[in-house]
Steps between C-alpha positions, in 0.01 A plus 500: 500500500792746608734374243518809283534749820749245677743519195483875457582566885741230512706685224468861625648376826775299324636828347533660866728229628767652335495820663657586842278833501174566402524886360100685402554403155495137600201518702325655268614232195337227729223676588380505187619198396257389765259703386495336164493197641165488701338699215568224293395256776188650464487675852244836502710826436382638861652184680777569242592815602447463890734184498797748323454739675561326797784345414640768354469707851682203679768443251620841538471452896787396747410144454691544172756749485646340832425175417849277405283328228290731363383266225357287727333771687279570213427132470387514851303806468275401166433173693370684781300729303384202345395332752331780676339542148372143491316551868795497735407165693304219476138525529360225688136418509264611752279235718181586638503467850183269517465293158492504193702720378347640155752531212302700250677454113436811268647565147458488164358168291847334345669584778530185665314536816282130489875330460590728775277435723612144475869575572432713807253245591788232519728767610299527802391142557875394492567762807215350678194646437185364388378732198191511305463593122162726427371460127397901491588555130120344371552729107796320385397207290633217708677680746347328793612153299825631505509585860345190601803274259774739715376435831542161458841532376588668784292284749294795566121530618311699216146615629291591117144489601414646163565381143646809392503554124289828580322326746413576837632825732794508562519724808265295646728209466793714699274543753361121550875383489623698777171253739583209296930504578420570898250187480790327313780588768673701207795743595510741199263547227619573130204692325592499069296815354446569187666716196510673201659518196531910608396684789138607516228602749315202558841286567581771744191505646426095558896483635363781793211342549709169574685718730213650639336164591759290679807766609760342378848507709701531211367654108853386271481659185621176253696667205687415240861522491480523102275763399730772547420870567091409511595308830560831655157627350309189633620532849403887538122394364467260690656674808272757461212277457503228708806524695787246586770389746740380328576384131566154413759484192400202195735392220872620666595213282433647183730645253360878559716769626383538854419830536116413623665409883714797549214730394182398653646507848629840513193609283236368765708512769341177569798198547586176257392188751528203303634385108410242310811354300330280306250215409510264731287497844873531696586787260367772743693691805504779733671841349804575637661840393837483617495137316379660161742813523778223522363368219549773251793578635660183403609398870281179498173448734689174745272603743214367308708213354567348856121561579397280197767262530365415893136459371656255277723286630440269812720565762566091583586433109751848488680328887543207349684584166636815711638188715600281200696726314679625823590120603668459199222179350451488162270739327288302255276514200196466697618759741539795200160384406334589795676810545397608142174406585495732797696802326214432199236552748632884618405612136658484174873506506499858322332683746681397789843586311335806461470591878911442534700830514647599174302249273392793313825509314462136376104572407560348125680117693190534749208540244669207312424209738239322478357272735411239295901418511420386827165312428750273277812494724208334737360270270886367408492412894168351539630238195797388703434174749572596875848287468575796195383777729706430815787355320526673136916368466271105306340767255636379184471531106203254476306650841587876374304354134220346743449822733500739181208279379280529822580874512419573169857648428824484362773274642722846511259641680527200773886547471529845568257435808727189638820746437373816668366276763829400601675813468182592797630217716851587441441816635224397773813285651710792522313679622416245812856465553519844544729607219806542722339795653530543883154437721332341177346130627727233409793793395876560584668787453826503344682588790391187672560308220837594505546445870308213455758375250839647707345270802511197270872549381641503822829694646736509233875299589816608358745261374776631704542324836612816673170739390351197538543510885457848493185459375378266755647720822314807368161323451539370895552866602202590322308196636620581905220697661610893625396579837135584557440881569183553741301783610365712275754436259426165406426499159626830419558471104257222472844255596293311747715594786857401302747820438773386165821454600737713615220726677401242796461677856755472731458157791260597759352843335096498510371803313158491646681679760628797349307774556455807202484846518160586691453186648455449893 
């Protein structure tokens, strides 16, 4: 969605590295440099020019001129206007404080708000709630049949007392839902309204009347990340007419320029609470500014990574292979397949490249994987016995032939898996011996290596009978204990109460006695 505005930043901030000083000339290159930038990204020329000006006022600040990167001060200050741009911080939802809580959805038809409701539906059942989906969008040819298919998706009560169609009222639907979801034991009720192609009276009109009828906790405003400029528009009608909370952001994973989400909140003043990412039920989060500003800044969104990653993977399956792979075992076919199964469930492979810092720079590699690579490296698995899985050393010409036939691909193609496989273990065991790198399980550093190896050889004898002797007079001096010093002395050094030769106390002499300078 950002792509465009990510690259254009991403290069005006590349040509300030270079400079040790920052001078008005260069401030005023980037600013509009920036200024092109979210034009082009679609952003509103008032949001435009508020966001410049700001950072134009700070970049000629203290923070700057004093600062010993001043490159990186302007990164620092664009993310922050960004992010105060976006909303600041995280919106989170707010619960009635005797149930349900009503979640009234307002927008404009294509918009996405009966998938949406879904997703937040999920979204919310997942945390622990138990939500309700309200068929309230009765003009829509088969809207309610829609709602009806999601909510089972999702595993979702839908309450549709009505056809729909243009059957039936629709606020008195709201208004029998809110009885019906108390009767039920339901937590949060999801009312879908209905739109329109274009704003018009009589949308604006049934959407407050919806309002009127239940008083909903939350009105989100479900726009489209796509449509551009007309977002802005949209959200000022319908903030004028109906009224809304917060604004619930649709199609981030399309290929438009973006400029919808930085507008509408500092338009409306209203903040972004949730984004949907794309068409799946799981495709659907809470909006997190500082995440996004990272984002188009190219500095990666881990936060969100690690978030997705511990939905994902169970914690037993990640300590066991954590424990495998640290004791050294042998990693095996079977044991990649489950962990590609687990990565594959996070999302496709692009997108969560796509949240790693810097990956904006290798966009072109990125947007040329496709998952279905995986799909087959799985399928070249699955046709291997569990003998070839654990142990794939007996894969040979005529099982490579027999496993490319069950997986519906070349014998290469099995090759290159086998071969990269045990370049993986290769590396797997080094790195559960520790690499030679001190503290790593299973490691030794070089040092004790050496010692290790010095121990083995022994003392060293020369071949002369006189050295010789030497040798073996000086290693009993070194071996006969020194005199133990007590008191407060006693391991002075860290010798362990033992002074080296030549400095041993005189017979008799206890220097716990001695008393220093202010002592009585």
């Amino acid at each position: 969605m950002f792509e465009t505005l990510s690259d254009r930043l991403t290069s005006v901030f590349s040509s300030l590295r270079s400079k040790g000083r920052l001078s008005d000339a260069d401030i005023d290159a980037t600013a509009r440099e920036i200024r092109i930038a979210l034009l082009e990204a679609d952003v509103a020329l008032p949001v435009v020019k508020a966001f410049v000006a700001q950072v134009k006022e700070r970049a000629r600040g203290a923070e700057v001129s004093q600062a010993l990167n001043p490159a990186q001060q302007v990164v620092k200050i664009v993310n922050d206007e960004l992010i105060a741009i976006l909303g600041g911080e995280t919106r989170r939802l707010r619960y009635a404080k005797t149930p349900p809580t009503v979640i009234m959805l307002a927008g404009l038809q294509g918009a996405g708000k009966t998938t949406l409701a879904g997703k937040l539906a999920k979204w919310l059942r997942d945390q622990g709630h138990a939500p309700m989906l309200v068929a309230a969008d009765l003009q829509r040819p088969n809207a309610v049949t829609q709602l009806q298919v999601v909510g089972e998706r999702a595993q979702v009560a839908v309450f549709a007392p009505q056809p729909g169609n243009g059957v039936g009222d629709p606020v008195a639907v709201a208004r029998e839902s809110i009885d019906f979801a108390r009767q039920r034991q339901h937590d949060i009720v999801i009312i879908d309204t209905a739109g329109r192609l274009g704003i018009d009276q009589e949308l604006m009109k049934q959407a407050a009347d919806i309002r009127d009828a239940v008083t909903p906790d939350e009105v989100m405003f479900v726009v489209d990340a796509m449509i551009g400029q007309d977002a802005v528009t949209t959200a000022q009608a319908f903030m004028e007419g109906v009224g809304f909370d917060g604004v619930v952001l649709t199609k981030l994973d399309g290929d438009a320029r973006g400029g919808a989400a930085l507008s509408v909140r500092h338009i409306t003043g209203r903040p972004i609470m949730f984004a949907s990412t794309g068409e799946k039920l799981e495709d659907f989060d809470a909006f997190h500014p500082d995440r996004m500003a990272s984002r188009i800044l190219d500095m990666g969104d881990i936060l969100t990574l690690i978030e997705q990653a511990q939905k994902t993977f169970d914690e037993e399956q990640a300590a066991k292979m954590a424990g495998k792979l640290t004791s050294g075992e042998n990693f095996t076919l079977e044991d990649f397949l489950e962990q590609m199964q687990m990565v594959q469930k996070m999302g496709p492979i692009k997108n969560l490249l796509g949240m790693m810092p810097g990956m904006g720079q290798m966009r072109d590699q990125i947007n040329s994987i496709d998952d279905r690579d995986l799909d087959r490296i799985a399928a070249i698995i699955r046709s291997m016995t569990p003998g070839e899985r654990q142990d794939p050393k007996i894969i040979n010409g005529s099982r490579r032939a027999r496993i490319a036939g069950g997986a519906g691909v070349s014998v290469t193609a099995v090759n290159n898996l086998v071969t990269r496989f045990f370049e993986a273990q290769k590396m797997m065991k080094r790195m559960a011996g520790g690499m030679g790198i001190p503290g790593m399980p299973g490691g030794r550093g070089k040092a004790a290596k050496a010692a290790q190896k010095k121990a083995k050889k022994g003392r060293r004898v020369s071949g002369d009978p006189r050295k010789a002797a030497l040798g073996k007079a000086n290693s009993a001096e070194e071996e006969t204990p020194t005199p133990s010093v007590g008191g407060a002395l006693g391991n002075l050094g860290g010798l362990g109460g033992k002074l080296p030769k030549g400095m041993e106390l005189p017979p008799g002499f206890d220097p716990s006695k001695l008393k220093l300078p202010g002592q009585q």
